[in-house]
C-alpha positions, 0 to 999 in steps of 0.5 A, a space after each residue: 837855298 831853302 824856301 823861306 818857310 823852312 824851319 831850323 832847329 835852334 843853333 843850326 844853320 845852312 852853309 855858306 851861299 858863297 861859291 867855293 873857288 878852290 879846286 880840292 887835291 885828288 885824296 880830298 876828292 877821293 875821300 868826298 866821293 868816299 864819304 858820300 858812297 857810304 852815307 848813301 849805302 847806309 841810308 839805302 835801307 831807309 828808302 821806305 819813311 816806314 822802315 827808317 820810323 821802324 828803326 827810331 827815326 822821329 821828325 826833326 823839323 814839322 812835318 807836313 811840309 815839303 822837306 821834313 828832316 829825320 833823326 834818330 835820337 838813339 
């Protein structure tokens, strides 16, 4: 779970702290390994906080702490 200092932004909130207790069919499974493969390879050219501010992304939440969260408004 996130420290107790982290910020949200307004009407944004963390998942649920509950375990899941239901095993997903293999094409969810396939279909959650998908998504992730490709979040990671289109964020692969941001591994440098430099390139992804090149690219439009601003701080969403404050910076100088341990977590700060980009996004792009555009």
């Amino acid at each position: 779970m996130p420290g107790p200092n982290m910020q949200m932004a307004q009407g944004t909130k963390m998942a649920s702290a509950q375990p899941c207790d239901v095993t997903p069919a293999k094409q969810q499974q396939k279909t959650a390994v998908n998504l992730v493969d490709a979040a990671w390879n289109g964020a692969r050219k941001y591994q440098s906080l430099a390139a992804a501010k090149a690219a439009g992304y601003r701080p969403a939440t404050p910076t100088g702490r341990a977590v700060v969260h980009y996004i792009n408004p555009s």
